[in-house]
C-alpha positions in Angstrom: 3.4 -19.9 11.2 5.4 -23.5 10.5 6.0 -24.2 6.9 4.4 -27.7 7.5 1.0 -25.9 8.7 0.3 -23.2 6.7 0.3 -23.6 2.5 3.0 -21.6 1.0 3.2 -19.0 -2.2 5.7 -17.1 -3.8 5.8 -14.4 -5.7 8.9 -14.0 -8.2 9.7 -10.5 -9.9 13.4 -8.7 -10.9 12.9 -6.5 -8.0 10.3 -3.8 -6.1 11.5 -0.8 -8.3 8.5 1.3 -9.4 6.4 0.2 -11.8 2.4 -1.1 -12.1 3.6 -4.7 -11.8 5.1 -4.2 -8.5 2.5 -2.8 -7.3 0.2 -5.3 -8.6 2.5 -8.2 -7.0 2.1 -6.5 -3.4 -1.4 -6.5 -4.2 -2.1 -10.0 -4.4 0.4 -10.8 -1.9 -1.6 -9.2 0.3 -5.1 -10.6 -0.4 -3.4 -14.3 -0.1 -2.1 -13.1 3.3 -5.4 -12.7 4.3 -6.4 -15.5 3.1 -4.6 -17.3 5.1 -1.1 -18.1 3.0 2.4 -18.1 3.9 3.6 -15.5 1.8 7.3 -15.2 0.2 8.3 -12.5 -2.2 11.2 -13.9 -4.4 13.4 -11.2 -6.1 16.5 -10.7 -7.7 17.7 -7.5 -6.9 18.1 -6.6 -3.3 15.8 -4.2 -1.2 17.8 -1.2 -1.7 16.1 -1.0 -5.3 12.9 -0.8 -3.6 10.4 1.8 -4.2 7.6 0.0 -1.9 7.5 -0.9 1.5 7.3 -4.6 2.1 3.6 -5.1 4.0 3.7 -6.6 7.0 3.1 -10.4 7.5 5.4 -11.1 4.2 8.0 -12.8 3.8 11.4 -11.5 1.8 14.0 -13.3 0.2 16.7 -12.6 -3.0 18.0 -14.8 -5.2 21.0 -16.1 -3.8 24.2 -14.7 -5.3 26.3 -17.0 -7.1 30.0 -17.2 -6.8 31.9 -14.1 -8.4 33.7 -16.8 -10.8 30.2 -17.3 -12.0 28.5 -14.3 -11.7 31.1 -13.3 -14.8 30.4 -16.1 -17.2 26.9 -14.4 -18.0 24.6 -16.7 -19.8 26.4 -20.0 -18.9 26.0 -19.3 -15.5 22.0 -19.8 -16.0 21.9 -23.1 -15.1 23.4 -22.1 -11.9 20.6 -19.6 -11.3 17.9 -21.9 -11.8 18.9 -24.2 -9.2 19.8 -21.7 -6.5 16.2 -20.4 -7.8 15.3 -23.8 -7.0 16.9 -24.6 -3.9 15.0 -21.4 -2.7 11.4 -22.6 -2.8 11.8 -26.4 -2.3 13.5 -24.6 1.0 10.6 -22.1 1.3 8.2 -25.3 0.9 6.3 -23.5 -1.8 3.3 -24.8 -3.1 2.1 -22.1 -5.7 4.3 -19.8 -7.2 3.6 -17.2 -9.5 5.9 -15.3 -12.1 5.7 -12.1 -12.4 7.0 -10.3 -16.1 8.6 -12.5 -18.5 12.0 -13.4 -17.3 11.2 -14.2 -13.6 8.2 -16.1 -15.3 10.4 -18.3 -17.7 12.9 -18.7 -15.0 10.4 -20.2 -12.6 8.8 -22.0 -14.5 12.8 -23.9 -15.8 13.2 -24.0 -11.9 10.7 -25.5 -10.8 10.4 -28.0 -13.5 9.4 -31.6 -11.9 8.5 -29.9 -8.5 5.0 -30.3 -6.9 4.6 -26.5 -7.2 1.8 -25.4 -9.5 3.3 -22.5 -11.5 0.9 -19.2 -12.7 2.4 -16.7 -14.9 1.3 -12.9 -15.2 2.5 -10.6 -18.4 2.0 -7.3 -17.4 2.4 -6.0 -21.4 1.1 -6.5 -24.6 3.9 -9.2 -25.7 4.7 -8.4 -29.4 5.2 -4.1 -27.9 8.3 -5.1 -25.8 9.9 -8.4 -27.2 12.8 -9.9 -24.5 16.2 -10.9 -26.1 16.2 -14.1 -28.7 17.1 -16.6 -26.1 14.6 -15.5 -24.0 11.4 -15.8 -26.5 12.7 -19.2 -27.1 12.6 -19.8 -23.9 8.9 -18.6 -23.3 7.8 -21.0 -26.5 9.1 -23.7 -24.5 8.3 -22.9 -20.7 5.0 -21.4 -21.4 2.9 -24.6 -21.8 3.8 -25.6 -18.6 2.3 -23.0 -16.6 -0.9 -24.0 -14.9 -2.5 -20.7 -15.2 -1.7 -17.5 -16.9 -3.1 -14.3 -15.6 -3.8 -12.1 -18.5 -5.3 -8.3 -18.4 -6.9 -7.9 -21.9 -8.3 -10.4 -24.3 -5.8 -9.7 -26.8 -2.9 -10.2 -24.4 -4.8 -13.4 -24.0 -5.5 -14.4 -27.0 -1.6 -13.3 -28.3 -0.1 -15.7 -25.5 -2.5 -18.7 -26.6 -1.7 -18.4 -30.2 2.0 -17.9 -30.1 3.3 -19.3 -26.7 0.4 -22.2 -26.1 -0.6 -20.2 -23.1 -4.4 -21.8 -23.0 -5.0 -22.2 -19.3 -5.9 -18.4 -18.5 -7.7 -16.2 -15.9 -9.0 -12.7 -17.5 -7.5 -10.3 -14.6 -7.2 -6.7 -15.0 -5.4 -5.0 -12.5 -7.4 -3.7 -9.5 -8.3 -0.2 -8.6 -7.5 0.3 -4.9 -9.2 3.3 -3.1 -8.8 5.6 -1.3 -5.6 5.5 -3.0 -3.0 4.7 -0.4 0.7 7.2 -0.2 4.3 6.2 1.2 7.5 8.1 1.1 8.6 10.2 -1.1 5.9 12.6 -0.4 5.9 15.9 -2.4 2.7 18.3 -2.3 1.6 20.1 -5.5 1.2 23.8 -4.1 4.9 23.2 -3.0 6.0 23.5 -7.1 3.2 25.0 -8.9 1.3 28.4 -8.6 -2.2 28.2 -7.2 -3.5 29.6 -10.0 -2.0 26.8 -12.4 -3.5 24.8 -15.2 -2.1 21.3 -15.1 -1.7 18.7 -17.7 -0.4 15.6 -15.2 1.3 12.3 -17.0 3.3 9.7 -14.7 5.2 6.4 -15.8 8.9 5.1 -15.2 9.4 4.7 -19.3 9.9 7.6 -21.2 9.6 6.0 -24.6 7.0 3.3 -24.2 4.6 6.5 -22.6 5.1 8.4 -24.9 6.1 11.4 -23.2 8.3 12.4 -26.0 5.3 13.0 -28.1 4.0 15.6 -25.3 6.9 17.8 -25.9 5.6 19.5 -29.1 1.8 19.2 -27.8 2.8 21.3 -24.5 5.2 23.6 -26.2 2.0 24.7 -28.6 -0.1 25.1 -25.7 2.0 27.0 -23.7 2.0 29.3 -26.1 -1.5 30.1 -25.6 -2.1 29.4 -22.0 0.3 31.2 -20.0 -0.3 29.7 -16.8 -0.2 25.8 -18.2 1.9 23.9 -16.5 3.0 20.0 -18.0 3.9 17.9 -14.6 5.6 14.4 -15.5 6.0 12.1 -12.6 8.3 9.1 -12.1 11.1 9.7 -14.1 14.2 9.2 -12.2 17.2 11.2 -13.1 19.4 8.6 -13.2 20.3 6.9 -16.9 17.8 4.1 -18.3 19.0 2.0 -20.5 22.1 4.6 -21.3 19.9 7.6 -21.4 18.7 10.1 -18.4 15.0 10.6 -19.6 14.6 14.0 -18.0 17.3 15.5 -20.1 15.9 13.8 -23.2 12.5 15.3 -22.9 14.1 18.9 -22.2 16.3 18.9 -25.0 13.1 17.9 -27.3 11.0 20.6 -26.1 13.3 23.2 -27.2 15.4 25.8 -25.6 12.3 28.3 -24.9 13.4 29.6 -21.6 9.7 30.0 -20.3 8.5 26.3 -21.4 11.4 24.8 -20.0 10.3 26.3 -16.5 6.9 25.3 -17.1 7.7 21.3 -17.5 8.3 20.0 -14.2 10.1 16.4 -14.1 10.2 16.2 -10.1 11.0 12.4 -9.8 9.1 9.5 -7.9 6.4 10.8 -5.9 4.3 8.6 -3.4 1.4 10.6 -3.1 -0.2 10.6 -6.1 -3.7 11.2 -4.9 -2.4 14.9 -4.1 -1.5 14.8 -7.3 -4.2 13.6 -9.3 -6.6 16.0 -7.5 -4.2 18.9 -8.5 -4.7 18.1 -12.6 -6.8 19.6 -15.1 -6.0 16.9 -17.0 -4.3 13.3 -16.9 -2.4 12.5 -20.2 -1.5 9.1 -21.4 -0.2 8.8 -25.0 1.5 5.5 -24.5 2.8 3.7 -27.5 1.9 0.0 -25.7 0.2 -1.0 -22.6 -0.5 -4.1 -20.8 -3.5 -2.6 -18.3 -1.8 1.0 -17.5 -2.5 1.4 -13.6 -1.9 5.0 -13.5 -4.8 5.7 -16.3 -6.9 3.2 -14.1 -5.6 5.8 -10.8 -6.8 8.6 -12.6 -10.2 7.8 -13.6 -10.7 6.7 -9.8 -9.4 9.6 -8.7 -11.7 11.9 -10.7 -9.2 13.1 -13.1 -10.6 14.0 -16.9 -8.7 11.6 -18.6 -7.0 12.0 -22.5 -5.4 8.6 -23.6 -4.0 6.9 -27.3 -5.8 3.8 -28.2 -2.4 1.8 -28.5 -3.0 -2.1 -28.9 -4.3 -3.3 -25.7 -5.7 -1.1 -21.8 -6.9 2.5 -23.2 -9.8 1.2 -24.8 -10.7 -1.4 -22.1 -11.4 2.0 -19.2 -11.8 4.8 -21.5 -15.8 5.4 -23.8 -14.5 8.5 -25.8 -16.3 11.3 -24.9 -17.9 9.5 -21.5 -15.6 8.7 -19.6 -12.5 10.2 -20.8 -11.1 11.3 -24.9 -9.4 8.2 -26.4 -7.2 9.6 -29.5 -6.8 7.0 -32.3 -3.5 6.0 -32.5 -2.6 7.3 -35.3 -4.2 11.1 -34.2 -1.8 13.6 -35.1 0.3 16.6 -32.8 -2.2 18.9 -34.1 -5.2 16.7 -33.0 -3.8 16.2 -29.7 -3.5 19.8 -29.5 -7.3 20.4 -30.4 -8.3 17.9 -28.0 -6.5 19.3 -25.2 -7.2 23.0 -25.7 -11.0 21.9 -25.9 -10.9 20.3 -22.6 -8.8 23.1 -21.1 -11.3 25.7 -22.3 -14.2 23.4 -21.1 -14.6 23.2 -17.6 -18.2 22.0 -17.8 -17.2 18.8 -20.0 -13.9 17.9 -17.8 -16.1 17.5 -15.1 -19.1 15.5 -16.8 -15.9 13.3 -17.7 -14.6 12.8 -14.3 -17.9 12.3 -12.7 -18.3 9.3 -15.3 -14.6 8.2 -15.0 -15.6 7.2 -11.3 -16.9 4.2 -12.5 -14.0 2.2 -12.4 -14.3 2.2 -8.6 -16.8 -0.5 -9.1 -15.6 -1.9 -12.1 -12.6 -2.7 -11.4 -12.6 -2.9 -7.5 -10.4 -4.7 -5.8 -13.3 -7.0 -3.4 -14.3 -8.0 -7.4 -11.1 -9.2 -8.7 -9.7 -10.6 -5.5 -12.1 -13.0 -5.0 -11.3 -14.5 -8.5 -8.3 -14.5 -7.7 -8.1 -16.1 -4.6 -10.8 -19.1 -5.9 -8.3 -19.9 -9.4 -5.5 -20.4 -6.6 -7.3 -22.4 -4.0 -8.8 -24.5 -7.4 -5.2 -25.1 -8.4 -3.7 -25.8 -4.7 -6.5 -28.5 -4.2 -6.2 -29.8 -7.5 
């Protein structure tokens, strides 16, 4: 396909680490494949921070490096970003582009500033939770008005963004479910880690803190107690430092030095075949302190899984009815309400499963033939306009 022939859009994000927004960004860039577009994904960090493979039919570029002189002046070197950022998709011959998380977002939007390319931003978190850097919520004031259209999940992201960022030109959007859920590399099976007999409580997420997983550590360490063959599975956590700390060896050293609950947590890493996993749980666990739209509650409940979540400020409480479709714990509930839930549900077999059944719902719900075609007619409504 020419870039004279064939309408162009970009997709801009830090990089294709692992996280719900990447794989929300593939996502769409797939459905406007199919639709027909020329498809560039924009990032700044190279692919050997992916966690994803690229589909096929899309195009890949990074953010060209500036000169090491530059690179080192940090923050007076932005100007320079923003034009190679530029340079990129008047080169590209970009028509729509759409900014992905907040940076990538305000830097597009600074970039492409007096360019014929209609600009769509997408949070993907409850803004106030997880506030960027000084500079950069000034930023946002300013560049946010600008955008054409601003994809939001919830209506309180929405109506956040409106009130404090003038964000009025918005699409509803919650992220979409897509089943059967598909796997990639790494691939780890369940029976190759836990007994068959084992009870599981499964939680996943690359953010220890904003999960919530630290809160789990007294919950399982109680219930282990009592259930000798419960096991507490965490995927995604990489045992590499974030932000300073390795999150693996934080949640050991806050469970305690109880030889037979270490054993029982398992913190295996990134796994790409969560299905497997999913089917393995007793129960998913999600105690997040913020959320934009959490795509791994949203696996879950498609997967079948009996579901226990907080009500933080925005995404439980748009999938979960308590006590239909899954529990939904205020968010204020308490260790040792957390610990009656649980141990209900573990003793329960009959009501874990009337809550899966009813957690299928979000197949059709939230399907992805549902969302995609709003999708798709916003961004045909803003290339022809």
């Amino acid at each position: 396909m020419s870039k004279g022939s064939t309408p162009a859009i970009a997709f801009t994000i830090d990089s294709l680490k692992l996280g719900g927004a990447e794989r929300t960004l593939l996502r769409w860039a797939v459905w406007c494949r199919d639709a027909g577009w020329r498809v560039v994904v924009i990032t700044r960090q190279g692919p050997e921070r992916d966690a994803y493979p690229l589909p096929s039919g899309l195009i890949r570029r990074r953010e060209a490096r500036l000169p090491f002189g530059l690179e080192r002046l940090g923050w007076w070197a932005f100007p320079a970003r923003l034009l190679a950022l530029r340079s990129l998709l008047r080169e590209e011959s970009v028509s729509i582009a759409v900014g992905v998380t907040v940076l990538p977002a305000v830097k597009l939007l600074l970039a492409s500033r007096g360019l014929s390319i209609r600009c769509v931003v997408a949070e993907r978190n409850y803004p106030p939770a997880r506030s960027p850097s000084l500079p950069w919520r000034w930023l946002r004031r300013l560049s946010y008005p600008w955008a054409d259209l601003h994809l939001v999940q919830t209506t309180t992201i929405g109506a956040w963004l409106q009130r404090h960022c003038g964000a009025n030109r918005q699409l509803l959007l919650p992220n979409p479910v897509i089943w059967p859920l598909p796997s990639h590399e790494p691939s780890l099976a369940p029976e190759s880690l836990l007994p068959e007999d084992a009870q599981v409580i499964l939680a996943a997420g690359t953010k220890a803190q904003q999960k919530g997983f630290d809160r789990l550590m007294p919950i399982f360490a109680a219930l282990a107690d009592r259930w000798p063959r419960l096991r507490l599975v965490v995927l995604g956590l990489s045992d590499q430092p974030y932000r300073g700390v390795c999150q693996q060896t934080w949640l050991r050293e806050l469970l305690g030095a109880n030889p037979d609950h270490q054993q029982r947590l398992l913190i295996p890493g990134a796994v790409g075949n969560m299905a497997h996993w999913y089917e393995r749980a007793s129960l998913f666990v999600l105690p997040s302190r913020f959320e934009g739209f959490p795509n791994v509650l949203l696996e879950a409940m498609a997967a079948g899984c009996a579901c226990v979540a907080r009500d933080c400020l925005t995404g439980p409480s748009d999938l979960i009815q308590d006590s239909h479709n899954g529990r939904l714990l205020a968010q204020d509930a308490t260790t040792d309400q957390w610990i009656d839930v649980l141990e209900l549900l573990l003793q329960d077999a009959p009501k874990r499963s009337q809550l899966a059944r009813n957690a299928l719902a979000v197949r059709e719900r939230f399907s992805e033939q549902r969302l995609r075609q709003s999708f798709l007619c916003s961004l045909e409504g803003l290339n022809r306009g």
